[in-house]
C-alpha positions as CSV (number, residue, x, y, z in Angstrom):
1,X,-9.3,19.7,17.8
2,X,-11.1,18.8,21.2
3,X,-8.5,17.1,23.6
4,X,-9.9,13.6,23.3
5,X,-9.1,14.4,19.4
6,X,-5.8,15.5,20.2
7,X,-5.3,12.1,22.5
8,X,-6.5,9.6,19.6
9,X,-4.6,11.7,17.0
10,X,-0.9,11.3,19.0
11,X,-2.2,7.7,19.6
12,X,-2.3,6.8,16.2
13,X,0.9,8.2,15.4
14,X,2.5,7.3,17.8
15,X,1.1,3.8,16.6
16,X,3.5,3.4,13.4
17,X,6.4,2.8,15.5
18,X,5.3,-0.4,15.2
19,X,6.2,-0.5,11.6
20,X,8.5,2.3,11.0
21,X,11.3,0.3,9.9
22,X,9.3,-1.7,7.2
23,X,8.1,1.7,6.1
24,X,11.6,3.6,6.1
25,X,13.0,0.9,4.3
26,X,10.8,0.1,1.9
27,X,10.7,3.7,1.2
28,X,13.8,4.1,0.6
29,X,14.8,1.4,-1.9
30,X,11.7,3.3,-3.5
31,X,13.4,6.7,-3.6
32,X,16.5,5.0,-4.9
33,X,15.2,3.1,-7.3
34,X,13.5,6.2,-8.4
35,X,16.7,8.3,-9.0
36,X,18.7,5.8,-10.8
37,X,15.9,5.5,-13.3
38,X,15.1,7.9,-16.1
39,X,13.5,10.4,-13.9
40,X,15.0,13.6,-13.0
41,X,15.3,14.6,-9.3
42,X,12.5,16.9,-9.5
43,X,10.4,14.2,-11.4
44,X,11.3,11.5,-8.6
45,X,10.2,13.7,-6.1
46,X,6.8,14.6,-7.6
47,X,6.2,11.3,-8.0
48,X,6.8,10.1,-4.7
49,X,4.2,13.3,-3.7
50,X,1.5,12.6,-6.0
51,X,1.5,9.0,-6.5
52,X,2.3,7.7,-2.8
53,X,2.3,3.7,-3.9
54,X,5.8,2.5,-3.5
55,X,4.2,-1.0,-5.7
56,X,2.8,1.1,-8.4
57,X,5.8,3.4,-8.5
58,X,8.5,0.5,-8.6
59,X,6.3,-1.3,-11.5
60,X,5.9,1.8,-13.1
61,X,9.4,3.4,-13.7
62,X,10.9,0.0,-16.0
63,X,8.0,0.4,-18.5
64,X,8.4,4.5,-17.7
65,X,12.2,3.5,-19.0
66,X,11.7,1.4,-21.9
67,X,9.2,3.7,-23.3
68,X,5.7,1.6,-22.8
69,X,2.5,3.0,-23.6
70,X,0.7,5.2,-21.4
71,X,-2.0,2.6,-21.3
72,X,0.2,-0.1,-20.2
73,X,1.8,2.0,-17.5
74,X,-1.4,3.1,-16.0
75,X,-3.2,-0.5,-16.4
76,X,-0.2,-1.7,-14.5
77,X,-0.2,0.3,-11.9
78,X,-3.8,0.1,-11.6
79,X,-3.7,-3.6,-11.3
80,X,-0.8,-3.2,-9.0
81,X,-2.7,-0.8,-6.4
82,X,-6.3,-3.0,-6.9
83,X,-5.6,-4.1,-3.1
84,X,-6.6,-0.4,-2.2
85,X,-10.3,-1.1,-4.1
86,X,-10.8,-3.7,-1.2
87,X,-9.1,-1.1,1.3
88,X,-11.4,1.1,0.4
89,X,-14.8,-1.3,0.3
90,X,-13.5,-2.0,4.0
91,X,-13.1,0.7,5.4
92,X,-16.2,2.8,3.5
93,X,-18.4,1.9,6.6
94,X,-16.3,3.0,9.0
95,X,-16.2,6.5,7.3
96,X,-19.6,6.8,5.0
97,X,-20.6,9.8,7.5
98,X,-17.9,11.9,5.7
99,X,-18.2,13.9,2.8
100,X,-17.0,12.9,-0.5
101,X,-13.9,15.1,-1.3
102,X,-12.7,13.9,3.0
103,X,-13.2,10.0,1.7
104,X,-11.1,10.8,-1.6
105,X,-8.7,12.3,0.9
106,X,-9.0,9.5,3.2
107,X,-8.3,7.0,0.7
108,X,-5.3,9.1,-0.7
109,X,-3.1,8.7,2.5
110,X,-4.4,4.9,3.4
111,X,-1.7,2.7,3.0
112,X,-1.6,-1.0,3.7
113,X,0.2,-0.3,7.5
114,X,-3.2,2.6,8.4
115,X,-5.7,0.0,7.0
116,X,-4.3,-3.0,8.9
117,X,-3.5,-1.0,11.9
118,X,-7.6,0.7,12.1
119,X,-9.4,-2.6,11.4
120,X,-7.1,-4.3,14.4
121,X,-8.2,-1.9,16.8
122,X,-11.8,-1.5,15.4
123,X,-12.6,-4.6,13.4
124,X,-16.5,-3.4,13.2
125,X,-17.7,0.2,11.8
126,X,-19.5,2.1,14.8
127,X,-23.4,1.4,14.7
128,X,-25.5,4.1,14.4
129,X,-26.2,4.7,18.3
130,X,-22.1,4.4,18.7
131,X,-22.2,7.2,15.9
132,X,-24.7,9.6,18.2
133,X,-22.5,8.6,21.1
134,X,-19.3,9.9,19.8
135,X,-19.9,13.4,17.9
136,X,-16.4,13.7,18.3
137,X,-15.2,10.9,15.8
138,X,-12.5,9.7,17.5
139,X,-12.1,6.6,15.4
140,X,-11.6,8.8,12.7
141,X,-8.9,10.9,14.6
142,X,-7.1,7.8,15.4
143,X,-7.0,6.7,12.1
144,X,-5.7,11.0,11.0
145,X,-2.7,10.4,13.0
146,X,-1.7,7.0,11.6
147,X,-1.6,8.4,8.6
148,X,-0.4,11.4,9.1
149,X,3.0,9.7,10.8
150,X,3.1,7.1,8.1
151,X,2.8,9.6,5.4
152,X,5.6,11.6,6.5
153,X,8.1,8.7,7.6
154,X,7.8,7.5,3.7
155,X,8.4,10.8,2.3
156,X,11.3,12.0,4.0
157,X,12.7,8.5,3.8
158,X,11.5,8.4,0.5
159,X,13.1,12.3,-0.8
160,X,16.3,10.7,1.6
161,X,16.7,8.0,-0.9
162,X,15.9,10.1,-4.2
163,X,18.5,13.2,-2.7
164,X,21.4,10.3,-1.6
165,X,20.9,7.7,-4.0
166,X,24.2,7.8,-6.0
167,X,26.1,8.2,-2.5
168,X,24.3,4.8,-1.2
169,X,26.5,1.7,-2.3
170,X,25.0,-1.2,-3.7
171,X,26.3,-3.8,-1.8
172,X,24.2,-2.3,1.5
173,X,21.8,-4.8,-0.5
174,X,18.8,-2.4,0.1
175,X,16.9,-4.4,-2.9
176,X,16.5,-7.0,-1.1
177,X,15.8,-5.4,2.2
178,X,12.9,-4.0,0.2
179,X,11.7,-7.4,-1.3
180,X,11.4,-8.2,2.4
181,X,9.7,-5.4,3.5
182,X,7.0,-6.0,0.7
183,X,7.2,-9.9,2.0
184,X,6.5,-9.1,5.4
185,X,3.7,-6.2,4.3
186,X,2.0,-9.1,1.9
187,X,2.7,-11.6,4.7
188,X,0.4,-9.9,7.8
189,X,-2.4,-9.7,4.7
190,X,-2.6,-13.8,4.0
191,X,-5.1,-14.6,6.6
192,X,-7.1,-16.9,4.7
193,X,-6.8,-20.2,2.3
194,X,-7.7,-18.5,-0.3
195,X,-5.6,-15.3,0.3
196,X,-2.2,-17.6,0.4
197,X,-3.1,-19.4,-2.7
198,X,-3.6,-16.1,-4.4
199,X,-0.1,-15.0,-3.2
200,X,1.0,-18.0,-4.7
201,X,-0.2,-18.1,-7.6
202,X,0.5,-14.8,-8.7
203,X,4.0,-15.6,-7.9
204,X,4.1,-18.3,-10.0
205,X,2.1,-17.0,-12.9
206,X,4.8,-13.8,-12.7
207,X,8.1,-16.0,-13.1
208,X,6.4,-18.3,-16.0
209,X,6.0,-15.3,-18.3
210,X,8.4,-13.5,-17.3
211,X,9.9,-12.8,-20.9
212,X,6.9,-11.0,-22.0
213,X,7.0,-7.3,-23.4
214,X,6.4,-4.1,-21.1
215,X,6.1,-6.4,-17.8
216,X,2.9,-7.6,-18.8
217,X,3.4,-10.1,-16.7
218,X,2.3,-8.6,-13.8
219,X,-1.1,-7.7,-15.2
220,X,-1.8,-11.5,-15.4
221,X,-0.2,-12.6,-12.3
222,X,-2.4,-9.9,-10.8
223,X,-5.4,-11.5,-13.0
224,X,-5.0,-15.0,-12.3
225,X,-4.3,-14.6,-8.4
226,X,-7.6,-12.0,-8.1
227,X,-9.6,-15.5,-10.1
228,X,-7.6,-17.7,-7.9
229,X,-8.8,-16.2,-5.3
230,X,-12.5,-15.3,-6.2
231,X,-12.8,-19.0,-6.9
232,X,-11.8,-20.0,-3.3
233,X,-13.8,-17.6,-1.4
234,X,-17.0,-18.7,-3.2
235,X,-15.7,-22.3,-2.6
236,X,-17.8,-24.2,0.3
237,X,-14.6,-26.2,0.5
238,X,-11.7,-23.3,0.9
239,X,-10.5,-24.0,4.2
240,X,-9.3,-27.8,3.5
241,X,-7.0,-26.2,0.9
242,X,-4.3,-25.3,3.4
């Protein structure tokens, strides 16, 4: 690592400060929520390793509990994490110089704090005469430490939870510190019309079926907000909405 590597790295780490104590938190009502389900410790801890999507893990582990199908465990969290797809189509200009296995990698520690955080300080990918100018890939570096920082805040906070879980008293009332954290995440992502009525109606579809089998629910609040929202973008009208 060259030392204007090093310096972009230790920028972007040094750039989750910002939202360390959405990440810690929300994090660790993860990790709690893990251990108090069926999950062994060892389980809980592999999870948070391998699956790294506090969403798709909290949506998981009720129909994990109740014994759902594989199908509907993995459809949920699929439709859960979806946001990522769009991460991904984002940000695959910025990186499309990069091998395949490094972009799978890539996409593995990208959260919604590293993708926010890289398209506010670079909203465009580099053209390709920016590209020849910087053989060093400094964007890329800055985006390495972001990660990096943000990956290991939500594991040890994570593993903190899972490890301390039945020591943590429930009237700290770190569920709905979570729900906020998710709130506020969710909240710096509604930048358009369309976006906010997608929020809403996914909220909205969610509570009305509510009573339905293996939280099903979710796949067609996730269904209805992603038509919701499809419709509105396409819409020459969108902006009067809100």
């Amino acid at each position: 690592m060259t030392p204007a590597q090093q310096r972009e790295f230790i920028r972007g780490f040094k750039g989750v400060s910002h939202s360390a104590v959405t990440i810690v938190t929300w994090s660790v009502v993860t990790g709690i929520a893990m251990a108090k389900s069926t999950l062994t410790v060892q389980q809980a801890i592999a999870m948070s390793l391998l699956v790294y999507a506090g969403s798709a893990q909290l949506a998981a582990l009720p129909l994990i509990a109740v014994g759902a199908p594989i199908w509907v465990i993995l459809v949920t969290s699929f439709m859960v994490n979806l946001r990522f797809v769009i991460f991904s189509l984002g940000l695959q200009a910025h990186f499309s110089y990069l091998s395949t296995w490094r972009r799978i990698l890539l996409g593995y520690f990208t959260t919604d704090f590293s993708y926010l955080a890289h398209l506010k300080r670079f909203p465009k990918p580099e053209t390709k005469e920016e590209l020849a100018a910087d053989p060093e890939h400094l964007r890329l570096y800055s985006m390495i430490g972001f990660q990096s920082a943000n990956w290991i805040a939500w594991q040890i906070a994570s593993i903190t939870g899972i490890l301390l879980a039945s020591q943590i008293p429930n009237d700290w009332g770190l569920e709905f510190a979570g729900a906020v954290a998710l709130v506020v995440i969710i909240g710096s992502m509604l930048d358009r019309a369309s976006a906010k009525w997608a929020a809403v109606t996914a909220g909205a579809v969610a509570v009305m079926t509510y009573g339905i089998p293996y939280r099903l629910n979710i796949i067609l609040a996730i269904g209805a907000a992603l038509f919701v929202g499809i419709i509105l973008d396409k819409s020459p009208k969108e902006r009067s909405f809100l």
